[in-house]
VODREN-414846 format. One record per residue (C-alpha): z, y, x; residue number from 1; chain; residue in one letter. Coordinates in steps of 0.02 Angstrom, whole numbers, plus 50000, padded with zeros to 5 digits. Layout:
residues N
<site pz="Z" py="Y" px="X" num="NUM" cadena="A" residuo="A"/>
...
***
This chain:
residues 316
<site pz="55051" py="52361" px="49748" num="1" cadena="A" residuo="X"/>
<site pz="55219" py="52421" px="49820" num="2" cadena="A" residuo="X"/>
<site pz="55365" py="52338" px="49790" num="3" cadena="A" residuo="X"/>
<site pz="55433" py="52520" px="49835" num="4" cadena="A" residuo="X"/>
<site pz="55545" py="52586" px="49678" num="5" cadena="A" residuo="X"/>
<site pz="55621" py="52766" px="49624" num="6" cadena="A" residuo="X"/>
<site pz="55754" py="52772" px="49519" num="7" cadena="A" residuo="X"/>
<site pz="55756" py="52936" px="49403" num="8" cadena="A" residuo="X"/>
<site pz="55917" py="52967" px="49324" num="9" cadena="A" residuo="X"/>
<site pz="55938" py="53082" px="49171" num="10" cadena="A" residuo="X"/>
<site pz="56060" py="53213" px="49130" num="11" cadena="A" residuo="X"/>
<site pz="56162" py="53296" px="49004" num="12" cadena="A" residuo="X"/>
<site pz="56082" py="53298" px="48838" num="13" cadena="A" residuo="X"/>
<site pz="56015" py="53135" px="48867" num="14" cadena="A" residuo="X"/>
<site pz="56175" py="53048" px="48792" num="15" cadena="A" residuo="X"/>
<site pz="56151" py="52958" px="48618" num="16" cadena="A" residuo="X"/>
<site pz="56277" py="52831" px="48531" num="17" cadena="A" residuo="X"/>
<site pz="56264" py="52662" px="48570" num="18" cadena="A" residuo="X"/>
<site pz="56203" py="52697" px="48738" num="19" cadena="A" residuo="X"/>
<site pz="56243" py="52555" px="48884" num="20" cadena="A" residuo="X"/>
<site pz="56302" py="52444" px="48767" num="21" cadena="A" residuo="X"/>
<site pz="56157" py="52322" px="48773" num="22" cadena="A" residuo="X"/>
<site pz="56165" py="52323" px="48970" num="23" cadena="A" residuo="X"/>
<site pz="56343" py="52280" px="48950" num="24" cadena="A" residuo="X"/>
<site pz="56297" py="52119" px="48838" num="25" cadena="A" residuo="X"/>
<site pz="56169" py="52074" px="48965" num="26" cadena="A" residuo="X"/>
<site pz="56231" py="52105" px="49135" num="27" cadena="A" residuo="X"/>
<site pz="56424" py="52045" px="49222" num="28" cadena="A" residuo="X"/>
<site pz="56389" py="52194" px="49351" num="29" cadena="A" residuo="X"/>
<site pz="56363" py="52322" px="49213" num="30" cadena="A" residuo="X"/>
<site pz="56532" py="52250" px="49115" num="31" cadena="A" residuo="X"/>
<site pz="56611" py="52266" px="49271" num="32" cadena="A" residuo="X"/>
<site pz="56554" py="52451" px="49291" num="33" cadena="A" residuo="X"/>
<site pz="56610" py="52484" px="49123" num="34" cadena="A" residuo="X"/>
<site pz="56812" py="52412" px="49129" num="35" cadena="A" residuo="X"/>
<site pz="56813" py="52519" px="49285" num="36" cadena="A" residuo="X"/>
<site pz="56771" py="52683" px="49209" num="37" cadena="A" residuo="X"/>
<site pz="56886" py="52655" px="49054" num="38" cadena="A" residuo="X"/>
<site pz="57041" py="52617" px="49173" num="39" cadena="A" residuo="X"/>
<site pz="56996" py="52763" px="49292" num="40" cadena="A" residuo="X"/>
<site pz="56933" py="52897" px="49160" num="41" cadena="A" residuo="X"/>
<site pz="57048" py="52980" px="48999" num="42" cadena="A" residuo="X"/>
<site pz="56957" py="53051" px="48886" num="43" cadena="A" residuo="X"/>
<site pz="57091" py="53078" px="48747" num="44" cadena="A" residuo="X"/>
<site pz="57121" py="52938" px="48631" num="45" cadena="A" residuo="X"/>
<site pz="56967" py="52863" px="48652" num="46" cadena="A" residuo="X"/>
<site pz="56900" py="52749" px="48798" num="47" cadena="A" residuo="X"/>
<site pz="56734" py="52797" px="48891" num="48" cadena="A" residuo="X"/>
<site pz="56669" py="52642" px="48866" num="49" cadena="A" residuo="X"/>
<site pz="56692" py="52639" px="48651" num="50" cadena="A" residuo="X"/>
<site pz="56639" py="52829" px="48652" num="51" cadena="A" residuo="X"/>
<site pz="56478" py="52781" px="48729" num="52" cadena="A" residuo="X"/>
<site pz="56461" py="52619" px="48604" num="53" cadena="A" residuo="X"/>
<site pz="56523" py="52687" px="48431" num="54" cadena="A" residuo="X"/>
<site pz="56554" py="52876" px="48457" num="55" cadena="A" residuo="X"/>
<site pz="56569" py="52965" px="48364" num="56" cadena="A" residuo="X"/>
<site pz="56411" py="53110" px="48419" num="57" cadena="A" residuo="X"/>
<site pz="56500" py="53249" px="48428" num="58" cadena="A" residuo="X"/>
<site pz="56647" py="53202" px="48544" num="59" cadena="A" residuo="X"/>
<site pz="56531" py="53096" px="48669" num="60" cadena="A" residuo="X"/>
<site pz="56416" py="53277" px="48663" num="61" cadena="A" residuo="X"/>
<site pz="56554" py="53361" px="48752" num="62" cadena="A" residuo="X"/>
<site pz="56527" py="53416" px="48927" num="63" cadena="A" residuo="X"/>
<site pz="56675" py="53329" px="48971" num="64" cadena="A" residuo="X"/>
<site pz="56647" py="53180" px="48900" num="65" cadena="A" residuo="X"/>
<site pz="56458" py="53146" px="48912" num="66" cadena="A" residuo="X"/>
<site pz="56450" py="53191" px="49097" num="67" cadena="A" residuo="X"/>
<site pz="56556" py="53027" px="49148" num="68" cadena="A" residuo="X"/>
<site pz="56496" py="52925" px="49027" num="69" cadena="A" residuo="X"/>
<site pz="56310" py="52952" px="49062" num="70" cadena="A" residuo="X"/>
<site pz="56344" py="52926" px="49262" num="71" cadena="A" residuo="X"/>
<site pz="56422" py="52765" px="49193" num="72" cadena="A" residuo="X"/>
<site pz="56298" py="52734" px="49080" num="73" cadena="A" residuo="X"/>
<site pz="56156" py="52760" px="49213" num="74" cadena="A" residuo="X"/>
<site pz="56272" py="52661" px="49373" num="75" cadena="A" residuo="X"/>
<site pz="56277" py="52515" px="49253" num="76" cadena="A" residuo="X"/>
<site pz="56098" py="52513" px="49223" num="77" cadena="A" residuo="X"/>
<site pz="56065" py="52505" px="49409" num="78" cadena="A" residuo="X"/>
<site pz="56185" py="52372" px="49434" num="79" cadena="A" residuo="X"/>
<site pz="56094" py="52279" px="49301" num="80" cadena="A" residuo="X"/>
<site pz="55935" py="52318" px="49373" num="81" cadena="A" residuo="X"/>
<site pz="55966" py="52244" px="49547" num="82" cadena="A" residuo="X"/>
<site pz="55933" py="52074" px="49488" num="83" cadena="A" residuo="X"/>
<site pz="55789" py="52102" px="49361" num="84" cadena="A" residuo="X"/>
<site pz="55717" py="52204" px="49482" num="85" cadena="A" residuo="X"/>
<site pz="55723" py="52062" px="49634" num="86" cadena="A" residuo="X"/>
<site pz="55625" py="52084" px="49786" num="87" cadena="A" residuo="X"/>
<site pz="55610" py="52264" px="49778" num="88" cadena="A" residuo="X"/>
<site pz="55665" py="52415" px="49902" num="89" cadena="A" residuo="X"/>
<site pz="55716" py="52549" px="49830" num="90" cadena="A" residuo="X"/>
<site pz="55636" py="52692" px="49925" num="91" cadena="A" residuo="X"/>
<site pz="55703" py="52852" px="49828" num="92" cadena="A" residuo="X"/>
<site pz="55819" py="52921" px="49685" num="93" cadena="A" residuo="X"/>
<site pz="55792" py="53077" px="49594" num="94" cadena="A" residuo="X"/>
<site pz="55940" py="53151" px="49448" num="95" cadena="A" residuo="X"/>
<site pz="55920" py="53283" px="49351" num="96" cadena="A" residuo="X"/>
<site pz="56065" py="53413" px="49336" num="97" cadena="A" residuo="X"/>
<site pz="56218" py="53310" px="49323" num="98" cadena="A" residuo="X"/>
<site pz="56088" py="53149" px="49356" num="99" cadena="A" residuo="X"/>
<site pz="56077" py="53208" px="49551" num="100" cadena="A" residuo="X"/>
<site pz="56251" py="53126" px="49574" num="101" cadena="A" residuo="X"/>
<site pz="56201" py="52945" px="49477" num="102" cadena="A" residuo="X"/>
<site pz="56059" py="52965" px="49623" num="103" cadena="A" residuo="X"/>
<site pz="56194" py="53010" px="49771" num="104" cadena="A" residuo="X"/>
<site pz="56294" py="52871" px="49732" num="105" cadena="A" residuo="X"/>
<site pz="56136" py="52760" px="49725" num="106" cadena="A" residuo="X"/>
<site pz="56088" py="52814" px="49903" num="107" cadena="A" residuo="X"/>
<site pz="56259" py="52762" px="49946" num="108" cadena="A" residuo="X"/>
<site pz="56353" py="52957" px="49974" num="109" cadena="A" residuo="X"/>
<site pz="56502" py="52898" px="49882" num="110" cadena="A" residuo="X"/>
<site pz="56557" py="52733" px="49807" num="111" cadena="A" residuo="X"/>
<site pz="56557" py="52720" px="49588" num="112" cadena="A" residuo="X"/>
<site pz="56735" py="52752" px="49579" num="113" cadena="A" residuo="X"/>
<site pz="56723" py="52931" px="49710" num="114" cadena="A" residuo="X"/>
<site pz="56577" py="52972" px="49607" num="115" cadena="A" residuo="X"/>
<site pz="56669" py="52950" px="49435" num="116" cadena="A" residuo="X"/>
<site pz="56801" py="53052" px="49482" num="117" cadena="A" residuo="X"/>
<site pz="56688" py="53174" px="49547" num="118" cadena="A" residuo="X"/>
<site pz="56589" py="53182" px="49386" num="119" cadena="A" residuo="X"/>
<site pz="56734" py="53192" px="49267" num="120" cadena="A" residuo="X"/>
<site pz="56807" py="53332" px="49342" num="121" cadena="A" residuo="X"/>
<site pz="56648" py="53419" px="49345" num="122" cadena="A" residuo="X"/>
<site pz="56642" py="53390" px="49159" num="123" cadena="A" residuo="X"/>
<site pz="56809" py="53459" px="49122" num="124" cadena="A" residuo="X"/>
<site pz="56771" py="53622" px="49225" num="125" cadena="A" residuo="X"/>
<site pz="56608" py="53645" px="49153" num="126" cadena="A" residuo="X"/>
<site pz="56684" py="53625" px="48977" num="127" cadena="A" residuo="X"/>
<site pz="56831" py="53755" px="49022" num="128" cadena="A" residuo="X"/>
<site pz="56686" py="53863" px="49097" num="129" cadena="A" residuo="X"/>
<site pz="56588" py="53875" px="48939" num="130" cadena="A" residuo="X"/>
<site pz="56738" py="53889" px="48810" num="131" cadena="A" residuo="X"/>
<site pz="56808" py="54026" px="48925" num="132" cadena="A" residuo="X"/>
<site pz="56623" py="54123" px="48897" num="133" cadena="A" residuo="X"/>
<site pz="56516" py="54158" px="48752" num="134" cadena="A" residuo="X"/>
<site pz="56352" py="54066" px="48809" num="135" cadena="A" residuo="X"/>
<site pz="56221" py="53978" px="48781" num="136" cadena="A" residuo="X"/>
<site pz="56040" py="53915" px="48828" num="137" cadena="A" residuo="X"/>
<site pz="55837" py="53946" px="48747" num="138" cadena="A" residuo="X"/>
<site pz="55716" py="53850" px="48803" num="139" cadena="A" residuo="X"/>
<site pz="55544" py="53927" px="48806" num="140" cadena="A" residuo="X"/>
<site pz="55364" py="53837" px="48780" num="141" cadena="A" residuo="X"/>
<site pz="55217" py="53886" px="48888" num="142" cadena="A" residuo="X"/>
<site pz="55301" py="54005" px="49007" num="143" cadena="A" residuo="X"/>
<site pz="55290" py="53992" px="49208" num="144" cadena="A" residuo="X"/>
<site pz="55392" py="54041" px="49316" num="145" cadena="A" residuo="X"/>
<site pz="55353" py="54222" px="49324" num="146" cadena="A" residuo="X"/>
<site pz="55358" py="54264" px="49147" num="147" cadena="A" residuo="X"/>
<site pz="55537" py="54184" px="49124" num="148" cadena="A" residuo="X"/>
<site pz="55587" py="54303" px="49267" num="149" cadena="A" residuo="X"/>
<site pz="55510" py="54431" px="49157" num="150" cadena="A" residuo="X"/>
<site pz="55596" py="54393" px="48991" num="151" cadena="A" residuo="X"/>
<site pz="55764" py="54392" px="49074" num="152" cadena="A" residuo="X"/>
<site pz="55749" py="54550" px="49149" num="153" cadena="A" residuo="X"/>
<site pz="55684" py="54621" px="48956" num="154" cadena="A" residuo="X"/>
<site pz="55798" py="54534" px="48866" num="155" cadena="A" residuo="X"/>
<site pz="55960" py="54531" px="48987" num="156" cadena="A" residuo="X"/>
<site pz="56009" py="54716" px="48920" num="157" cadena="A" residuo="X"/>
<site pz="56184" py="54706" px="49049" num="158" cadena="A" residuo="X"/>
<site pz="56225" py="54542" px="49003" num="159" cadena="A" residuo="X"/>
<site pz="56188" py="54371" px="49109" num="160" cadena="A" residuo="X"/>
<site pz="56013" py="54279" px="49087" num="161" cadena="A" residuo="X"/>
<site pz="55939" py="54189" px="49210" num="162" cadena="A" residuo="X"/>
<site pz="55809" py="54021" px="49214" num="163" cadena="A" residuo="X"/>
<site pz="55901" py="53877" px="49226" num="164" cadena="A" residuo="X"/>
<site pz="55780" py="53722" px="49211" num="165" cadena="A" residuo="X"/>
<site pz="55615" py="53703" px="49294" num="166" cadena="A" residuo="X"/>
<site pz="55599" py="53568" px="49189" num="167" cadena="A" residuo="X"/>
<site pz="55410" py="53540" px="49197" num="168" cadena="A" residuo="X"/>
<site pz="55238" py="53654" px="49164" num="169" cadena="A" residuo="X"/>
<site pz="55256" py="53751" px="49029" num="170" cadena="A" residuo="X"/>
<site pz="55429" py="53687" px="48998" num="171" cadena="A" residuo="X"/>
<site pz="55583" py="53825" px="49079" num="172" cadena="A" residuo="X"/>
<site pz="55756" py="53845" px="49005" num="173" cadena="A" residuo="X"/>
<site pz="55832" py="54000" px="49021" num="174" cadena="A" residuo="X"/>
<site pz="56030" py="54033" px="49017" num="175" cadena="A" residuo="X"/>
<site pz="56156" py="54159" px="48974" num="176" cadena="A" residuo="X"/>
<site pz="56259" py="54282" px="48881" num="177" cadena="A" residuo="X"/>
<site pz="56257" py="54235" px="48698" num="178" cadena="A" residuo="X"/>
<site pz="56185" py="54399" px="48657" num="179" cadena="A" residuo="X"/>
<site pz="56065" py="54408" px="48805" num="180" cadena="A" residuo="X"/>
<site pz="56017" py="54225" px="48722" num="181" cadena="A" residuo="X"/>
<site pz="55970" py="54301" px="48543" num="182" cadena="A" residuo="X"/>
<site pz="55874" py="54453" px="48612" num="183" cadena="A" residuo="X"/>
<site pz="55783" py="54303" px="48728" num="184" cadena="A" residuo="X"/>
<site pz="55691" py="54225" px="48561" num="185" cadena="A" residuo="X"/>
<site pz="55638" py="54394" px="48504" num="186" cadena="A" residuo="X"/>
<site pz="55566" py="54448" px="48676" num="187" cadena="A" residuo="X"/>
<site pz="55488" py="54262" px="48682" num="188" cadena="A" residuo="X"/>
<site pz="55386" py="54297" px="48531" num="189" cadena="A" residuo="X"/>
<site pz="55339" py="54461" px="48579" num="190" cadena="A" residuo="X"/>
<site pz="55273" py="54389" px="48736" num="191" cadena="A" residuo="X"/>
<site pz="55171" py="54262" px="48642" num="192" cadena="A" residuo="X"/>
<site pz="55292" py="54112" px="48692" num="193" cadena="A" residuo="X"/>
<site pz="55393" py="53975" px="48590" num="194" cadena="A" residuo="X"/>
<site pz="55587" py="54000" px="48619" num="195" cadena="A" residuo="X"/>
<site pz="55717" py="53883" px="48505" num="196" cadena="A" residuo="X"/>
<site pz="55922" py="53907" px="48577" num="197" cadena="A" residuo="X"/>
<site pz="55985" py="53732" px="48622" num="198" cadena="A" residuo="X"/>
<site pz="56127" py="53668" px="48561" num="199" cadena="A" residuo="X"/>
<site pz="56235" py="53657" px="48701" num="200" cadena="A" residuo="X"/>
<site pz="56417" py="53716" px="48749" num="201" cadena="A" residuo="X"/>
<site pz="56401" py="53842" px="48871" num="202" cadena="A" residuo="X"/>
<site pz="56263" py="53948" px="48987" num="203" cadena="A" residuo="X"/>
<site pz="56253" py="53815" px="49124" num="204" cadena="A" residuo="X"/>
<site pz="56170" py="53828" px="49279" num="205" cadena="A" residuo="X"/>
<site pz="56198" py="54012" px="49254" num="206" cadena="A" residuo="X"/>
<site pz="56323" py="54151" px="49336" num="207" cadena="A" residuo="X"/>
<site pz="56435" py="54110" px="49198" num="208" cadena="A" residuo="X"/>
<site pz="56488" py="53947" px="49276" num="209" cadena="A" residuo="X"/>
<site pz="56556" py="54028" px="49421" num="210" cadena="A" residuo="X"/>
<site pz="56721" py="53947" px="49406" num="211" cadena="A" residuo="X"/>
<site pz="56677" py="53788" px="49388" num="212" cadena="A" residuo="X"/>
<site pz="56601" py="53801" px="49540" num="213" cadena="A" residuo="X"/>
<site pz="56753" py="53870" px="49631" num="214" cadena="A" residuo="X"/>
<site pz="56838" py="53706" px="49552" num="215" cadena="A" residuo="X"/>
<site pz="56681" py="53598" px="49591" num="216" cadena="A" residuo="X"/>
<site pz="56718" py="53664" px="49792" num="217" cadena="A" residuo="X"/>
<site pz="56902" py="53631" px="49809" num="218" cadena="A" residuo="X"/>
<site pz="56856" py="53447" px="49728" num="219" cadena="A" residuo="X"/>
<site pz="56719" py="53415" px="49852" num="220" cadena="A" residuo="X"/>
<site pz="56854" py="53463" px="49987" num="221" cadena="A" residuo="X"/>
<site pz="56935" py="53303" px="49967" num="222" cadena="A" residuo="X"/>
<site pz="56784" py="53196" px="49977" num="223" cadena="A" residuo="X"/>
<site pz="56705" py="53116" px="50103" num="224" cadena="A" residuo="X"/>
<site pz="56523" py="53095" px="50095" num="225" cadena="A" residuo="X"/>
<site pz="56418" py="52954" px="50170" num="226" cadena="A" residuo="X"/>
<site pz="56237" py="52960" px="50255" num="227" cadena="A" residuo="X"/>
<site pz="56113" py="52948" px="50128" num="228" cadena="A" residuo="X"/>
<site pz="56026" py="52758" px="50142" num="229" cadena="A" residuo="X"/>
<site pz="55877" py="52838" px="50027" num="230" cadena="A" residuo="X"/>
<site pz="55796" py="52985" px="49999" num="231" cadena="A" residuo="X"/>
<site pz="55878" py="53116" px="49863" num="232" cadena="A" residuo="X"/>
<site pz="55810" py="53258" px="49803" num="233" cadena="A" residuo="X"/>
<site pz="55912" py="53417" px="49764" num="234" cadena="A" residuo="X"/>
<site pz="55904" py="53502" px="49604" num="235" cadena="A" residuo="X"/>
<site pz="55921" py="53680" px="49698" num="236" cadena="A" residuo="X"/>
<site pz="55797" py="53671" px="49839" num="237" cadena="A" residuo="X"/>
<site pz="55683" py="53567" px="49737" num="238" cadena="A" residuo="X"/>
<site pz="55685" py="53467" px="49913" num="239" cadena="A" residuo="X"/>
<site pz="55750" py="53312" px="49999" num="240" cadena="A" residuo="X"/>
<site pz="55923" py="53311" px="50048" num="241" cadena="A" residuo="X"/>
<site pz="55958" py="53291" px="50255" num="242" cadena="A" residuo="X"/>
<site pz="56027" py="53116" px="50261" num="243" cadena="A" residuo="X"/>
<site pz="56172" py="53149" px="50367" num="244" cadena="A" residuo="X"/>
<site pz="56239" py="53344" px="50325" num="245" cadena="A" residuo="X"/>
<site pz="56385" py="53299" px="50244" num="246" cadena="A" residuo="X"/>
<site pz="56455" py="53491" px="50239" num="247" cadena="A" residuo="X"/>
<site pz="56251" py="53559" px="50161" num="248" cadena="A" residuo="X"/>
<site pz="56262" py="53434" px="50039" num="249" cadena="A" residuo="X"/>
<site pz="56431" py="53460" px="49966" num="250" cadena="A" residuo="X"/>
<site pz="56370" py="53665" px="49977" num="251" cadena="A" residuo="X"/>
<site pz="56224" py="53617" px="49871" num="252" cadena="A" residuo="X"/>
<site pz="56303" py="53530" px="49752" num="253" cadena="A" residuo="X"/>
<site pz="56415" py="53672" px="49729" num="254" cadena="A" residuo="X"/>
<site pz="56290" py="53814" px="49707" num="255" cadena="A" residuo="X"/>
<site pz="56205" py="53685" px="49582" num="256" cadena="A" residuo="X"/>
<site pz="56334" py="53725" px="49454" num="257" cadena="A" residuo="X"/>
<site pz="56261" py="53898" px="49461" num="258" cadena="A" residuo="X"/>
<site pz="56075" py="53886" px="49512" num="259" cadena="A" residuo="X"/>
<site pz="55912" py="53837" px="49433" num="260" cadena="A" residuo="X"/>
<site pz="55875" py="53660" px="49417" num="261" cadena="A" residuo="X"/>
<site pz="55709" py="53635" px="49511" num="262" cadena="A" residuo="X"/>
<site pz="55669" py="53475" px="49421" num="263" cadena="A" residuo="X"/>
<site pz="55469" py="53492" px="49424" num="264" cadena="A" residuo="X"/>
<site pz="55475" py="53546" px="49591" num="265" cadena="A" residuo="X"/>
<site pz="55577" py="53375" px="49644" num="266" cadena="A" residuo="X"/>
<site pz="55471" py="53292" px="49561" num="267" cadena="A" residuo="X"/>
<site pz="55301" py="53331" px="49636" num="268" cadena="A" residuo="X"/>
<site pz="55374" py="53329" px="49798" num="269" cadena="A" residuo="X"/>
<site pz="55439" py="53146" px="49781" num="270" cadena="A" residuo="X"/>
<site pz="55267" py="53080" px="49701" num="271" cadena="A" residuo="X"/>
<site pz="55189" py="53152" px="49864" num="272" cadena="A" residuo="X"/>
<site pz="55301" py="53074" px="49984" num="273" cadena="A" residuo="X"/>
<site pz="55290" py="52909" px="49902" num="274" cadena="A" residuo="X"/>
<site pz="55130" py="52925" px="49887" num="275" cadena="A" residuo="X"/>
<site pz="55114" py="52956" px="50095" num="276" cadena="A" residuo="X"/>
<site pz="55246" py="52798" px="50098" num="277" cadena="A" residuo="X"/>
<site pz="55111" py="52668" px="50005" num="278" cadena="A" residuo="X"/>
<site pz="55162" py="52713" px="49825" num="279" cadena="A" residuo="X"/>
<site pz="55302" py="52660" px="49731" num="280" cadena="A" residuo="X"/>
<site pz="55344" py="52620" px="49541" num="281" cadena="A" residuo="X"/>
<site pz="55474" py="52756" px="49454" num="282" cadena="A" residuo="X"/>
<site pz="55607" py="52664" px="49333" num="283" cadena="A" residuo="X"/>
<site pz="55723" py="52807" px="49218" num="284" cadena="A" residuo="X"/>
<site pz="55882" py="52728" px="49195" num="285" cadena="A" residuo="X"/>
<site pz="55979" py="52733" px="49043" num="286" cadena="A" residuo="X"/>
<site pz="56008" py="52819" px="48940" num="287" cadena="A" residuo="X"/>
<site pz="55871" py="52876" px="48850" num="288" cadena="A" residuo="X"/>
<site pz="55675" py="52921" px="48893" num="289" cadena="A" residuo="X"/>
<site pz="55695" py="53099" px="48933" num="290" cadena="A" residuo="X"/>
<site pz="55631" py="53103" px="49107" num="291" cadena="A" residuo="X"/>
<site pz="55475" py="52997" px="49058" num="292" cadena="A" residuo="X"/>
<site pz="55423" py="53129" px="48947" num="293" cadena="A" residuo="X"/>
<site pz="55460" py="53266" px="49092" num="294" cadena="A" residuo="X"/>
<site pz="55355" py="53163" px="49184" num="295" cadena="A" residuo="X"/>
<site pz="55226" py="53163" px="49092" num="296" cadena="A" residuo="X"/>
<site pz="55202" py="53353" px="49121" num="297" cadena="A" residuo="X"/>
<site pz="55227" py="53350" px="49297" num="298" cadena="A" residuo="X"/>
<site pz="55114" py="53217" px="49320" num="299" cadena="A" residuo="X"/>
<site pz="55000" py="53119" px="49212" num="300" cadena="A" residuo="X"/>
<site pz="54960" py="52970" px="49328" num="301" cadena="A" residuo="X"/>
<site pz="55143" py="52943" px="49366" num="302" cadena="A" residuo="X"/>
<site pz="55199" py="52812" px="49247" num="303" cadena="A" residuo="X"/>
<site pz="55387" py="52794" px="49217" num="304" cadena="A" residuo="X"/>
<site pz="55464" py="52632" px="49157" num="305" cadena="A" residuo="X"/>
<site pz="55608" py="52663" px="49043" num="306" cadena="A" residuo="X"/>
<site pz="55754" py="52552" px="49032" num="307" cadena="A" residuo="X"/>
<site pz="55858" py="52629" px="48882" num="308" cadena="A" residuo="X"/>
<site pz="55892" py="52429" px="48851" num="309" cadena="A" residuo="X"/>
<site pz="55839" py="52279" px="48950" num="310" cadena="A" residuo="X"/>
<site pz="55677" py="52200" px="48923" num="311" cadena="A" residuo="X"/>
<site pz="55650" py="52043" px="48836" num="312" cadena="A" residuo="X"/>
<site pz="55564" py="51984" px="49020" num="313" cadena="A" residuo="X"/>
<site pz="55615" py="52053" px="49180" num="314" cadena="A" residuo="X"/>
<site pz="55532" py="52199" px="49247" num="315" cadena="A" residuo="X"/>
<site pz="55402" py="52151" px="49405" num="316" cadena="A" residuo="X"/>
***
């Protein structure tokens, strides 16, 4: 077998309390990753690190707080991971939504503490994006590609609704006006699909974000990004990243605010280029199992090892 690894790193909505904290009793490098983020990061009264511990819920839900604290959460876990994980290469890194940046800092773009501030300020202009707009997300159950196009165009009536997530077969999120959202669910059931609105802040990945995106830019602007040392996939094309185009990625990262998230896509196209490679094993880092279950859709003889909290026995 390989000793080939791809690290799959979850986004928002994959937060939970208590997450990290049992990396953080196991693992110096994961501490370590921890006191950095709670000197570097302000999220109001509370520190990062006892948000993502104790909570409570609904203030580590926030888009401004759950987006640095799960690329924490997730850095941490890799840290942790090096040494269980001995004698392996790691030959990819795949992040979903806010996730692709946990992967970009794995392949070595930007250092933890770039990447943190990068995150949190993405947070805090998605959060000012949604509570400046009345929107929201459905996801829909057994629709393709085609016929979310088509409920967006029924159901849109002048307002904003677009797909969002490509999240697997069967599985598409589509994003919007509040309004355009409602009349979603009743054009869903018409068209003999499942539709329940998420629970979320805002209509990301949608129009409606445009200005965090415009924030997102001038931030990137003042970054410098490294050659990728790994393959990462982006969430817009659905395909790998150039190594060494600093100026494409920081455009792509930009338009992701606003575009689909190509997540399936991403995801068969990195199973078949590790597969050309020799194989590799695919290890979702904390927090959560989220992408496991994704996986599961996209591919069925892809197993994903999950490492919500370390193992009893390290992982071969």
């Amino acid at each position: 077998m390989s000793n080939a690894v791809v690290y799959l790193c979850p986004g928002q909505g994959a937060q939970a309390v208590g997450m990290g904290k049992a990396w953080v009793e196991q693992s110096a490098a994961a501490a370590n990753l921890f006191r950095t983020a709670d000197e570097a990061v302000s999220l109001g009264a509370a520190r990062l690190s006892d948000l993502c511990f104790a909570g409570p819920q609904e203030q580590l839900n926030r888009t401004d707080a759950s987006q640095p604290a799960l690329f924490t959460c997730g850095m941490a876990c890799h840290a942790a991971l090096q040494e269980r994980l001995a004698g392996t290469e790691t030959f990819a890194a795949n992040g979903l939504s806010l996730g692709e940046y946990t992967a970009l800092c794995i392949a070595g773009a930007f250092s933890f503490a770039d990447g943190l501030r990068l995150v949190a300020t993405r947070g805090r202009l998605m959060q000012q994006a949604a509570e400046s707009s009345t929107g929201g997300m459905v996801a829909l159950i057994g629709a393709d590609e085609a016929q979310a196009t088509e409920l967006c165009a029924a159901a849109a009536g002048g307002e904003v609704l677009v797909p969002a997530n490509f999240n697997a077969p069967g599985q598409i999120v589509v994003s919007g006006s509040g309004g355009a959202c409602d009349r979603a669910v009743e054009v869903a059931g018409k068209m003999g699909l499942r539709a329940t609105r998420l629970a979320v802040a805002g209509a990301f990945h949608s129009p409606l974000m445009a200005p965090a995106a415009e924030g997102m830019a001038r931030a990137l602007e003042h970054v410098e990004l490294r050659p990728l040392q790994v393959d990462v996939w982006s969430n817009v094309t659905g395909l790998r990243h150039a190594r060494n185009d600093a100026a494409t990625l920081k455009k792509l990262l930009v338009d992701q605010i606003v575009s689909p998230v190509r997540w399936a896509q991403s995801c068969a196209d990195l199973i078949e280029a590790a597969k050309a490679a020799g194989g590799a094993s695919y290890h979702e880092l904390a927090p959560n199992t989220v992408l496991k279950g994704l996986m599961r859709r996209i591919d069925r003889g892809t197993e994903v090892t999950t490492h919500d909290e370390p193992k009893r026995e390290p992982v071969a």
